[in-house]
DOROTOR-59905 format. One record per atom (N, C-alpha, C, O): residue number from 1; chain; atom name; x, y, z. Coordinates in Angstrom, 1 decimal, always signed. Example, Ala and Ser with C-alpha at 12.3 -4.5 7.8 and 13.67 -1.06 7.14 Angstrom:
<sites>
 num chaine atome     c1     c2     c3
   1      A     N  +13.2   -5.7   +7.8
   1      A    CA  +12.3   -4.5   +7.8
   1      A     C  +13.2   -3.3   +7.8
   1      A     O  +14.2   -3.3   +8.5
   2      A     N  +12.8   -2.2   +7.1
   2      A    CA  +13.7   -1.1   +7.1
   2      A     C  +12.9   +0.0   +7.9
   2      A     O  +13.4   +1.1   +8.0
</sites>
This chain:
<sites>
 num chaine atome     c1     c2     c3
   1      A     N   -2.5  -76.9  +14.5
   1      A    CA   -3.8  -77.4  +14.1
   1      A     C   -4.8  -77.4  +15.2
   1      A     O   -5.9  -77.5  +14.8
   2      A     N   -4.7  -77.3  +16.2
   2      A    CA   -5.2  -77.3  +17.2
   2      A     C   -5.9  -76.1  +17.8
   2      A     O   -6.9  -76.0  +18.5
   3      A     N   -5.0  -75.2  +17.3
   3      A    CA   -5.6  -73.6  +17.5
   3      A     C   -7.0  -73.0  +16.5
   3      A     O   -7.8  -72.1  +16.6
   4      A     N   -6.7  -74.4  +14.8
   4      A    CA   -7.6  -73.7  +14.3
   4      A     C   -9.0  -74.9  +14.8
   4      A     O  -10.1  -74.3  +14.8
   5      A     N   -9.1  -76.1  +15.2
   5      A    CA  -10.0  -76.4  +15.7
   5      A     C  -11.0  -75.7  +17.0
   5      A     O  -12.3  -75.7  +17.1
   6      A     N   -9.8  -75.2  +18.0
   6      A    CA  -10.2  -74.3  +18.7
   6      A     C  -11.3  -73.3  +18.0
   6      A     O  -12.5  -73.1  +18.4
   7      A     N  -10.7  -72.9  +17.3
   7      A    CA  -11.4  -71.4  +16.3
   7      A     C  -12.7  -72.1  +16.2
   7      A     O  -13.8  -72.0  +16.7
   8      A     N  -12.2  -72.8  +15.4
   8      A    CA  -13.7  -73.6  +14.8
   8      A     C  -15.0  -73.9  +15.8
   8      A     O  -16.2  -73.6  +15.7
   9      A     N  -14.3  -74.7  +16.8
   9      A    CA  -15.6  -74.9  +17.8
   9      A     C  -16.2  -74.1  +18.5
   9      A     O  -17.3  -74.3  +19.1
  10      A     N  -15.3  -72.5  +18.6
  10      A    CA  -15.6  -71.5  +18.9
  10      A     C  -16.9  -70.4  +18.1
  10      A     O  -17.7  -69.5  +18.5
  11      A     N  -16.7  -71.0  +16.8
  11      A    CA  -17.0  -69.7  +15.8
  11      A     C  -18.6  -70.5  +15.2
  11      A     O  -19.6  -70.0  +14.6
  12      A     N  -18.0  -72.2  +15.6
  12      A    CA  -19.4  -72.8  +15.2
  12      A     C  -20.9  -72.7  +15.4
  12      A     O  -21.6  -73.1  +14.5
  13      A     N  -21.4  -72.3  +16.2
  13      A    CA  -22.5  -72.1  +16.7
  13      A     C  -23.1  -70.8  +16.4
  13      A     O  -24.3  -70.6  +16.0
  14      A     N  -22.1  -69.7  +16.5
  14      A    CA  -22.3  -68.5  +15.4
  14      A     C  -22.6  -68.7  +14.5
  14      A     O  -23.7  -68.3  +14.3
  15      A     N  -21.9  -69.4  +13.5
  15      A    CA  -22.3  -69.4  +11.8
  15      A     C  -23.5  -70.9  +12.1
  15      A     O  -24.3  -70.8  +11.2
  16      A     N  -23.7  -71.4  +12.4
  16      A    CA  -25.2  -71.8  +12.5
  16      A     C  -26.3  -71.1  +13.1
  16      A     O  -27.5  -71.6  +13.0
  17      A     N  -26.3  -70.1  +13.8
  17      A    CA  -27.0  -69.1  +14.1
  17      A     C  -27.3  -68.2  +12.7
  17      A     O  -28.4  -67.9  +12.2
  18      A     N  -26.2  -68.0  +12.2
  18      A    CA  -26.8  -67.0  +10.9
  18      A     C  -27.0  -67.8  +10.1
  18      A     O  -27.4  -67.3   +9.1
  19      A     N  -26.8  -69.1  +10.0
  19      A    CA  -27.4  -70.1   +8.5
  19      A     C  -28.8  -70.1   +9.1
  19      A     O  -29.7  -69.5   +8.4
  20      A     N  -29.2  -70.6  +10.3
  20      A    CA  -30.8  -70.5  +10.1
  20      A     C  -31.6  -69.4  +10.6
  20      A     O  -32.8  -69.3  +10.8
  21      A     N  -30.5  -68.5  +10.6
  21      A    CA  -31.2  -67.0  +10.9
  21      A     C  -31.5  -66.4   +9.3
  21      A     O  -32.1  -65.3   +9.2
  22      A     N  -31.0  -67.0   +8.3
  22      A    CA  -30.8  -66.9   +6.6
  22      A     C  -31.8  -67.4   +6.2
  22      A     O  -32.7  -67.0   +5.5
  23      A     N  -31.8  -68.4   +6.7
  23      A    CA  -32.8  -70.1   +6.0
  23      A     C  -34.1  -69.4   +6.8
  23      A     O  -35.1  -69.1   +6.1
  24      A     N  -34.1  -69.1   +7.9
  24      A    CA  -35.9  -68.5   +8.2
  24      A     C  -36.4  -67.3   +7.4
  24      A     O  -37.6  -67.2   +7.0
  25      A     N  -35.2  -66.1   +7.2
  25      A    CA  -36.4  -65.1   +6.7
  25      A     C  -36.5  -65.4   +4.7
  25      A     O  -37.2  -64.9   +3.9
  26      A     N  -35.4  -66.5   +4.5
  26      A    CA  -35.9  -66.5   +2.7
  26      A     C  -37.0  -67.4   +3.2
  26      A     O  -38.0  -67.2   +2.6
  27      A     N  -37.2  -68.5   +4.3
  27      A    CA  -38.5  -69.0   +4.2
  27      A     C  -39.4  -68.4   +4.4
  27      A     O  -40.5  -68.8   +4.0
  28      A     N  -39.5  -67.1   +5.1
  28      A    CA  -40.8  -66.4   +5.4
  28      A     C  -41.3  -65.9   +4.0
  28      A     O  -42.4  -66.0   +3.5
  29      A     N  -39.8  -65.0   +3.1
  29      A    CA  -39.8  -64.5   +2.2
  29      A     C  -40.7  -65.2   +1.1
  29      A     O  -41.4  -64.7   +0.3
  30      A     N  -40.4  -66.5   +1.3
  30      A    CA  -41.3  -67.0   -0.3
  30      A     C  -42.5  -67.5   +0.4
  30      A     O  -43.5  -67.8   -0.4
  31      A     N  -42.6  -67.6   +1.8
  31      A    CA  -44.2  -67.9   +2.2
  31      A     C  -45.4  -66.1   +2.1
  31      A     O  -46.5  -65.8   +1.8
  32      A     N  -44.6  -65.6   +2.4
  32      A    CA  -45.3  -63.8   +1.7
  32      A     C  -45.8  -64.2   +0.0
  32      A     O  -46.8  -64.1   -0.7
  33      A     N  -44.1  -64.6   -0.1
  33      A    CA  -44.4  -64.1   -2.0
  33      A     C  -45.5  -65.2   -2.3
  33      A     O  -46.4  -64.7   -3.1
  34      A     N  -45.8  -66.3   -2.0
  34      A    CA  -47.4  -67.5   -2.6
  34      A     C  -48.4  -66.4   -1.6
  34      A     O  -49.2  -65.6   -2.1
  35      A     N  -48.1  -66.5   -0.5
  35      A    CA  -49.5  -65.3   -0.1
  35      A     C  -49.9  -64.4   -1.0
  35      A     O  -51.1  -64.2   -1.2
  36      A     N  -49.0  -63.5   -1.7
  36      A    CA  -49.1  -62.4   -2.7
  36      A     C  -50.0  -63.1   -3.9
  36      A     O  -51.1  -62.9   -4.5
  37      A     N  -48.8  -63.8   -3.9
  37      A    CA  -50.0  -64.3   -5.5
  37      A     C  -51.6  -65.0   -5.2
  37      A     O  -52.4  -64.8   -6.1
  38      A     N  -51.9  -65.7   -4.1
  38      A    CA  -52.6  -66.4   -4.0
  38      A     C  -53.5  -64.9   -4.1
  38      A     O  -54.3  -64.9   -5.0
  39      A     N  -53.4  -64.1   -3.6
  39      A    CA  -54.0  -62.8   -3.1
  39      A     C  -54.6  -62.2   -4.4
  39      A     O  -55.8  -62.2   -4.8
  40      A     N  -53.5  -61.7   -4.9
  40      A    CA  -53.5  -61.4   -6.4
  40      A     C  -54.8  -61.9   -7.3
  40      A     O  -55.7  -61.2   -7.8
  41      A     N  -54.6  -63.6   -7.3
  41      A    CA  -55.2  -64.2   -8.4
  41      A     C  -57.0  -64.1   -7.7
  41      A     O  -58.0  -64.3   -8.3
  42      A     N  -56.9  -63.9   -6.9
  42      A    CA  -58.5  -64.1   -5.9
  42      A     C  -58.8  -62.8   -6.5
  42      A     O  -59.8  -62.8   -7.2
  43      A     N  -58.2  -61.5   -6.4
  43      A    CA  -58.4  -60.2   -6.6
  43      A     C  -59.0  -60.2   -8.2
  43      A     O  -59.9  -59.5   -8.6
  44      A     N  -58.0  -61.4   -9.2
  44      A    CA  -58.4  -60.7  -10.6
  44      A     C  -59.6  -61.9  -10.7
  44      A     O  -60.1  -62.1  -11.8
  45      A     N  -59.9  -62.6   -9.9
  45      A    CA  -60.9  -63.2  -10.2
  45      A     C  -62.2  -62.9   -9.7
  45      A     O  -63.3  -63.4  -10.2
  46      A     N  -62.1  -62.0   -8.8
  46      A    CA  -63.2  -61.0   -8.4
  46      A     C  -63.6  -59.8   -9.1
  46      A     O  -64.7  -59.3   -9.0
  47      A     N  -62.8  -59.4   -9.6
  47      A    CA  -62.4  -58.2  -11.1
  47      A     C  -63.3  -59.2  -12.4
  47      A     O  -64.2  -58.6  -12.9
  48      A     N  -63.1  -60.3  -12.7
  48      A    CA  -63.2  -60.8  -14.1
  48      A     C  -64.5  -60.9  -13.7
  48      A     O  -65.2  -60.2  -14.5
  49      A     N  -65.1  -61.5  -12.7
  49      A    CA  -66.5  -62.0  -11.8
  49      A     C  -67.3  -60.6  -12.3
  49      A     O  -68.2  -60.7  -13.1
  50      A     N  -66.8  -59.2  -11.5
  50      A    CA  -67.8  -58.3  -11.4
  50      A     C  -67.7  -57.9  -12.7
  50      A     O  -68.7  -57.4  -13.1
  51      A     N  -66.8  -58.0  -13.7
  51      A    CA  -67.0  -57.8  -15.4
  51      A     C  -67.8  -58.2  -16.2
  51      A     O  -68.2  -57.8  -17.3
  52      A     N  -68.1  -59.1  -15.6
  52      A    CA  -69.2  -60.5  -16.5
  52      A     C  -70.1  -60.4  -16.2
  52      A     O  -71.0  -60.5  -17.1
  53      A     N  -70.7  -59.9  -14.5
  53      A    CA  -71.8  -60.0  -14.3
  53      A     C  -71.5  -58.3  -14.5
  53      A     O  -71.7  -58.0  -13.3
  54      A     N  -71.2  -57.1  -15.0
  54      A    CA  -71.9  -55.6  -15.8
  54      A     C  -71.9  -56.0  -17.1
  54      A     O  -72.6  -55.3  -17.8
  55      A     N  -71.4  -56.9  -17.8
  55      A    CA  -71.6  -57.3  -19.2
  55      A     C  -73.2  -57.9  -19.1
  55      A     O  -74.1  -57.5  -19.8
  56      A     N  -73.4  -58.9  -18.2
  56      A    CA  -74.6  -59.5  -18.4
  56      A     C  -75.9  -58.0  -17.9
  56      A     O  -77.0  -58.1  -18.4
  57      A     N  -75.7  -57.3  -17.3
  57      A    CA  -76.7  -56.5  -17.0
  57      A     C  -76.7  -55.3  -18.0
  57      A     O  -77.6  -54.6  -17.8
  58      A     N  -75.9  -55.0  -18.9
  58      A    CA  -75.6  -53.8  -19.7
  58      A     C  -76.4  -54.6  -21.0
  58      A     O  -77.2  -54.1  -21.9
  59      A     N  -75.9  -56.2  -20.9
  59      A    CA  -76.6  -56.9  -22.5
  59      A     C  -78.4  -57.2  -22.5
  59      A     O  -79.2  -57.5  -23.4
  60      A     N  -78.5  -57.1  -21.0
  60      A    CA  -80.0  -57.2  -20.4
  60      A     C  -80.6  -56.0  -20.8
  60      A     O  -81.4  -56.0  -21.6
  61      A     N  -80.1  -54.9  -20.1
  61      A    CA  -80.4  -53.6  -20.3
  61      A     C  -80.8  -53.2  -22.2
  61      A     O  -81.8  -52.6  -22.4
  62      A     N  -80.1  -53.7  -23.0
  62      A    CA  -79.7  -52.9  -24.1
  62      A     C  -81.0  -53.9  -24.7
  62      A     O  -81.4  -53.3  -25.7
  63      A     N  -81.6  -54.9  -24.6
  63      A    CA  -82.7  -56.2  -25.1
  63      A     C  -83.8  -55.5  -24.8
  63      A     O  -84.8  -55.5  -25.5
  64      A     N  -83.7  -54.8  -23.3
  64      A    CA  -84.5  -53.9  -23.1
  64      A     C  -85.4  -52.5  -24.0
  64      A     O  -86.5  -52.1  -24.1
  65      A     N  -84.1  -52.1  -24.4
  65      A    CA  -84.2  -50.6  -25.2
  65      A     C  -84.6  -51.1  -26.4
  65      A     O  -84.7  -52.3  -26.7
  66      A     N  -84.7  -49.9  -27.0
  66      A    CA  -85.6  -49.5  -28.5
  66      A     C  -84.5  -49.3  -29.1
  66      A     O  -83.5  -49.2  -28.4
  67      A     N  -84.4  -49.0  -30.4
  67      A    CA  -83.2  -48.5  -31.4
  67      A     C  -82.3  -47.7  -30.6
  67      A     O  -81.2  -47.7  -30.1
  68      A     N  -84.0  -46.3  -31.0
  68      A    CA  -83.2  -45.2  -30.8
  68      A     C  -82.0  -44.6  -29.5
  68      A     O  -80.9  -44.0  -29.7
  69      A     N  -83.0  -45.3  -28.1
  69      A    CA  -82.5  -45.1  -27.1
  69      A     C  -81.4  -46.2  -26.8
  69      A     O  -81.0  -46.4  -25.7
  70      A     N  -80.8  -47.0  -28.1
  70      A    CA  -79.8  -48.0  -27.7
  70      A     C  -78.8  -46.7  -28.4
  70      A     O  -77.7  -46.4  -28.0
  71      A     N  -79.3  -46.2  -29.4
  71      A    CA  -78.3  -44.9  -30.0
  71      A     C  -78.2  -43.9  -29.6
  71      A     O  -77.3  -43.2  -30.1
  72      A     N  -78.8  -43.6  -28.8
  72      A    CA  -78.8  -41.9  -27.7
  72      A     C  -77.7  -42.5  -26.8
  72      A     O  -76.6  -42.0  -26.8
  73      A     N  -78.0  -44.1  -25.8
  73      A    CA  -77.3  -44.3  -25.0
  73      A     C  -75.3  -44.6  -25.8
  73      A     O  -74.3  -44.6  -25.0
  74      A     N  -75.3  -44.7  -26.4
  74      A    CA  -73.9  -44.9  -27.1
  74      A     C  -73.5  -44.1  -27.4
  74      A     O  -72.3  -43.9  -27.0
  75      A     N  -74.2  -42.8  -28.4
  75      A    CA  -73.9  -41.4  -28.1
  75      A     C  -73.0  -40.5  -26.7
  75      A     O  -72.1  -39.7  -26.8
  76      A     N  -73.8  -41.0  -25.7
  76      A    CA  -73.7  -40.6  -24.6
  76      A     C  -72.6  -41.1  -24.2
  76      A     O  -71.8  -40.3  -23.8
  77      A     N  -72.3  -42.3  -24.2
  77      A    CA  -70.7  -43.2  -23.8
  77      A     C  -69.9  -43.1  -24.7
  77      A     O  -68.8  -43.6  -24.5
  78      A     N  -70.0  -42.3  -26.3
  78      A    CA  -68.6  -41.8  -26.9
  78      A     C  -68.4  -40.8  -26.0
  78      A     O  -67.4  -40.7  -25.3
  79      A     N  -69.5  -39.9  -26.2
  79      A    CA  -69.2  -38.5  -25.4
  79      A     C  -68.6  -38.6  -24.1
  79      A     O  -67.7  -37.8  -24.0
  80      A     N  -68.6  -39.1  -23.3
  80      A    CA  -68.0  -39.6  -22.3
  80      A     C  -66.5  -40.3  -22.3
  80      A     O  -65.8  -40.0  -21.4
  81      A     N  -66.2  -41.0  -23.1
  81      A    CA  -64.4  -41.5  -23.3
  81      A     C  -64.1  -40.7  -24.0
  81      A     O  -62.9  -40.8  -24.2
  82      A     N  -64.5  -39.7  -24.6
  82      A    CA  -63.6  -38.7  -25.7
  82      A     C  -63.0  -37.7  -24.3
  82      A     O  -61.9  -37.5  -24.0
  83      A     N  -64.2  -37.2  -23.7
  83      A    CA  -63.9  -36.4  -22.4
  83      A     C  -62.6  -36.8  -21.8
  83      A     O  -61.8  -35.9  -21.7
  84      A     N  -62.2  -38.3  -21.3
  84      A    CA  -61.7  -38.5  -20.6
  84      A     C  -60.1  -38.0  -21.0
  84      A     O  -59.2  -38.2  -20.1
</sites>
């Protein structure tokens, strides 16, 4: 019994070296993974931002135009997604 406490007090300080050598990089790992998303969600909220404000200048623009040139200009943007 004696030989395996030996072992033990030997081998101890090792296996607490790799438990918090384990325990730091899953904590780094999930401090990355909220950085990512925090990142993410800032990114699609700057995306939805610059959408809203070409929606509000295209709905400005178009209050602007006359029929025809609201129908020339639409013309022009089928012809354009069909291309693509």
């Amino acid at each position: 019994m004696s030989w395996l406490q030996t072992l033990i007090s030997r081998v101890w300080p090792y296996l607490a070296a790799i438990g918090a050598a384990f325990a730091a990089a899953l904590a780094i790992r999930q401090s990355g993974k909220a950085a990512g998303k925090q990142e993410a969600r800032i990114d699609q909220m700057e995306a939805d931002s610059s959408a809203r404000e070409e929606a509000r200048e295209a709905a400005a623009e178009i209050e602007r135009l006359d029929d025809v040139a609201v129908r020339d200009r639409a013309r022009e943007r089928m012809r354009r997604d069909q291309a693509r």
